[in-house]
C-alpha positions in Angstrom: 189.4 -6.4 210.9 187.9 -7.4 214.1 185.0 -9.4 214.1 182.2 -9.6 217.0 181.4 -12.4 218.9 178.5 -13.0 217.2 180.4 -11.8 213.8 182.5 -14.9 214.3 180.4 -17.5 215.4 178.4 -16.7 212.2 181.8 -17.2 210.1 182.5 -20.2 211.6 179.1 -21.9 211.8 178.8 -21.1 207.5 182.2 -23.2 207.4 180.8 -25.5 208.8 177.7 -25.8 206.7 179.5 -25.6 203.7 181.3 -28.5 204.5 178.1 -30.4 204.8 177.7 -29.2 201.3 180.8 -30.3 199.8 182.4 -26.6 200.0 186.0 -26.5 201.8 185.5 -24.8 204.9 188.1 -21.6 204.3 186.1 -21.3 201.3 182.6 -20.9 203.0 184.1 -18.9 206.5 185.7 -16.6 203.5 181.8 -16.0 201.8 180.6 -15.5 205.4 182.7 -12.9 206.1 182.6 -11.4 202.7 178.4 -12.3 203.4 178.3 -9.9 206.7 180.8 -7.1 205.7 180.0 -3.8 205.4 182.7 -3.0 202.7 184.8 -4.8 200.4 188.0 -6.8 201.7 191.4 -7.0 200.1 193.0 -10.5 200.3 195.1 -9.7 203.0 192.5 -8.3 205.2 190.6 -11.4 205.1 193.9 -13.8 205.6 194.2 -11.8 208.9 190.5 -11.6 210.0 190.4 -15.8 209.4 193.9 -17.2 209.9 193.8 -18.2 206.6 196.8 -18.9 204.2 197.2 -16.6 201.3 197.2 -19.3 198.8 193.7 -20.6 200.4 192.4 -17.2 200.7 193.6 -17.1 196.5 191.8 -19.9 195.7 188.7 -19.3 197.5 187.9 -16.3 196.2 188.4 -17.6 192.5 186.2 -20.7 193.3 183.8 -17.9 194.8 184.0 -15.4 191.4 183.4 -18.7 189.3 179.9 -19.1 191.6 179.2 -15.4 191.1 178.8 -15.1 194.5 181.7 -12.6 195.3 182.8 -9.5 192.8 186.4 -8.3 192.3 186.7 -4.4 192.7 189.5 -2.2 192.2 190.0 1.7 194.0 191.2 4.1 191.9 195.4 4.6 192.8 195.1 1.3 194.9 196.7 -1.4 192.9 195.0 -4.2 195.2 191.9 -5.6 194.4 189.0 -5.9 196.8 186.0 -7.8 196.9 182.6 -8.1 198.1 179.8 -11.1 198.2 176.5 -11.3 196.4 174.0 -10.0 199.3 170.8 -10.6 197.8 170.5 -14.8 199.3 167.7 -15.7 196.1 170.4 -14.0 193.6 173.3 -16.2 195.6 170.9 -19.4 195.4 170.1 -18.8 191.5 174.3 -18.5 191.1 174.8 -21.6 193.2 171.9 -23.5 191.5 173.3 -22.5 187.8 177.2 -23.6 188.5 176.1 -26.9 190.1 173.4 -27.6 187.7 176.6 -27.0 185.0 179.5 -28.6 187.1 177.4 -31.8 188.4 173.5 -32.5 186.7 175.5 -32.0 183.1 177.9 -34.9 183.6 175.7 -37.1 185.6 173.2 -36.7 182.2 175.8 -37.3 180.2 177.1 -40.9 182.0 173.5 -42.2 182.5 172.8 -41.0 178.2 176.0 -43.9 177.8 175.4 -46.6 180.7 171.8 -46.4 178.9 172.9 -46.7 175.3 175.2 -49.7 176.4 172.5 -51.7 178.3 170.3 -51.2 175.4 173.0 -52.7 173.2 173.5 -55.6 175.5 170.2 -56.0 176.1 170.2 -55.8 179.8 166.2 -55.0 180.4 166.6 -54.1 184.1 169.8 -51.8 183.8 167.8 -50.1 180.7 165.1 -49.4 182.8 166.8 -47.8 185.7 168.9 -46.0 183.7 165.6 -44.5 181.6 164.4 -43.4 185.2 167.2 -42.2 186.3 167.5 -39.9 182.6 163.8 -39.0 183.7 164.8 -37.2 186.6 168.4 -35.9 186.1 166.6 -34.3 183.0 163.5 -33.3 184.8 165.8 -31.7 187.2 168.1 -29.8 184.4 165.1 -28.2 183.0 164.1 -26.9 185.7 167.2 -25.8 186.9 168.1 -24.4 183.4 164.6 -22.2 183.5 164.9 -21.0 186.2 167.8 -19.0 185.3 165.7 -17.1 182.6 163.5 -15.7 185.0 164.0 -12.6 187.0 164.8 -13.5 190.5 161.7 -12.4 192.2 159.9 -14.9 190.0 162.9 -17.2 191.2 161.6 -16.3 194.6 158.0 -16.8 194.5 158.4 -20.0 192.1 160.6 -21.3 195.2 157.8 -20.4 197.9 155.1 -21.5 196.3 156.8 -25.5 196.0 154.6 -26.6 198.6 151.5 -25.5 197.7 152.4 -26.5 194.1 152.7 -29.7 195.5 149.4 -30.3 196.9 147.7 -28.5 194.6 149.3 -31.6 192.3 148.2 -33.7 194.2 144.8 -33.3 193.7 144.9 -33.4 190.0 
C-alpha cells in the first residue's frame, strides 16, 4: 500500500506521540495507519506499508484488540485475517480511558490501600496522611473513570466538553 506524503507524515507523527504516551512507536504508526485507511489491512500489508517486523506487527495488533481500538475481520474463502481501527476518536478515548483506568489506576489503588494500612500500623502520622490523599484522588479518579464507561458516548462527549465550564461554574460554589 502506498501511502501519501501527507499519509505518512501522519503515520509517523502518531508514533511519535504515542511514545510520549508510553505506547511503542510501531504500535501507534500501526493504529495510525489502521486510523486513516480506507479498508481493512491484513498483517502483511501493513509490515510492508511500515517496515515493520512481522513479530512487531503481531504484537501490536494484539496490544491494539486488547484497547479495543482495532477489530479482527475475516473474508469469506480468505484464510487471513484483516483488521481495521476504531474511527470514532470519543469511542477510541472511552477504550483507552477504560484499559488504563484497569491496567494502571487499579494497581496504584491497590499499593497506596497497603503503604496506608502499614503507616497506620506503625503509626507514621505524615506518611498516613499522604497516603489518605493520595487514596482521595486515585479513587476520585477511578470513579470517574469507571462511570464514564456506563454512559453512551455522546454523553462521554459532552461530559468531556463541558470540563471547563464545569470548572468555573465550581468555582463559584
Amino acid at each position: 500500500m502506498q501511502l501519501s506524503a501527507t499519509q505518512e507524515r501522519f503515520v509517523r507523527r502518531w508514533g511519535e506521540m504515542g511514545t510520549r504516551w508510553g505506547i511503542p512507536r510501531s504500535t501507534a504508526m500501526l493504529h495510525g495507519l489502521l486510523y486513516i485507511c480506507d479498508r481493512a489491512l491484513t498483517p502483511e500489508e501493513i509490515c510492508d506499508t511500515l517496515g515493520l517486523a512481522r513479530s512487531n506487527v503481531s504484537t501490536s495488533l494484539r496490544e491494539l484488540e486488547d484497547y479495543r481500538l482495532v477489530y479482527r475481520q475475516s473474508v469469506p474463502g480468505d484464510r487471513r485475517s484483516y483488521f481495521t481501527a476504531e474511527t470514532d476518536v470519543w469511542e477510541m478515548a472511552r477504550h483507552i480511558l477504560e484499559e488504563r483506568r484497569r491496567r494502571e489506576t487499579e494497581g496504584a489503588v491497590s499499593a497506596v490501600q497497603e503503604c496506608l494500612a502499614s503507616a497506620k500500623r506503625e503509626g507514621d502520622k505524615l506518611l498516613t496522611k499522604r497516603m489518605k490523599a493520595l487514596q482521595e484522588l486515585l479513587g476520585a479518579a477511578d470513579t470517574v473513570a469507571a462511570a464514564a464507561q456506563n454512559y453512551p458516548t455522546s454523553v462521554f462527549k459532552r461530559a468531556a466538553q463541558m470540563g471547563s465550564r464545569m470548572l468555573a461554574l465550581l468555582a463559584k460554589l
